[in-house]
C-alpha positions, 0 to 999 in steps of 0.5 A: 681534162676539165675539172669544175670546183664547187666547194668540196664537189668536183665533177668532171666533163664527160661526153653527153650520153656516157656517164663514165668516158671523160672528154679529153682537155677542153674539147667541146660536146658537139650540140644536138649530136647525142641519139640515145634508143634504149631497147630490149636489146641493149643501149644504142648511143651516138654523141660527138665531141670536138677540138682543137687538137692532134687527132694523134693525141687525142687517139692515144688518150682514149687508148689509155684511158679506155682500158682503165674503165673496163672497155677491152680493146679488140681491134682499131677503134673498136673496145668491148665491155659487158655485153656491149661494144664501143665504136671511136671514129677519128676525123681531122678537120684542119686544126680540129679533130671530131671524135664520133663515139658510138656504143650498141650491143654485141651481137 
């Protein structure tokens, strides 16, 4: 997790279009990933973010801190919140992992 101090501010790093899920350590937002269509129905987001590090790491972090910030777990991957549903997609790449995180409205 990356912290940035300014006097008494701390902000921390967040994936691009979600305001409340941390990235993990020093992974990186992936540049122009971020789809954001706000509808009606609900919010549709699409952002990704990489590192250099295990997929099996990062995988176990988002599985803890995900609960802690009301997203419900209701299958591989897959969490729920509110009236909306969060999709991660894990990809390794040699050294680095690709984390796709996808967030549209329960149907």
């Amino acid at each position: 997790m990356m912290w940035l101090f300014f006097g008494s501010l701390v902000a921390e790093v967040f994936v691009n279009g979600f305001g409340d899920i941390p990235i993990y350590k020093d992974m990186k937002n992936v540049d122009d990933s971020l789809v954001l269509f706000d509808k009606i129905t609900g919010r549709y987001i699409s952002s990704e973010i990489i590192g250099d590090y295990k997929k099996s790491d990062v995988e176990d972090f988002y599985f803890k801190v995900l609960p802690n910030l009301g997203w419900e777990k209701i299958g591989d991957d897959l969490f729920f919140r509110g009236k909306e549903i969060l999709e991660i997609d894990y990809k390794q790449e040699n050294s680095k992992t690709r984390v796709l995180f996808s967030v549209f409205p329960k149907k």
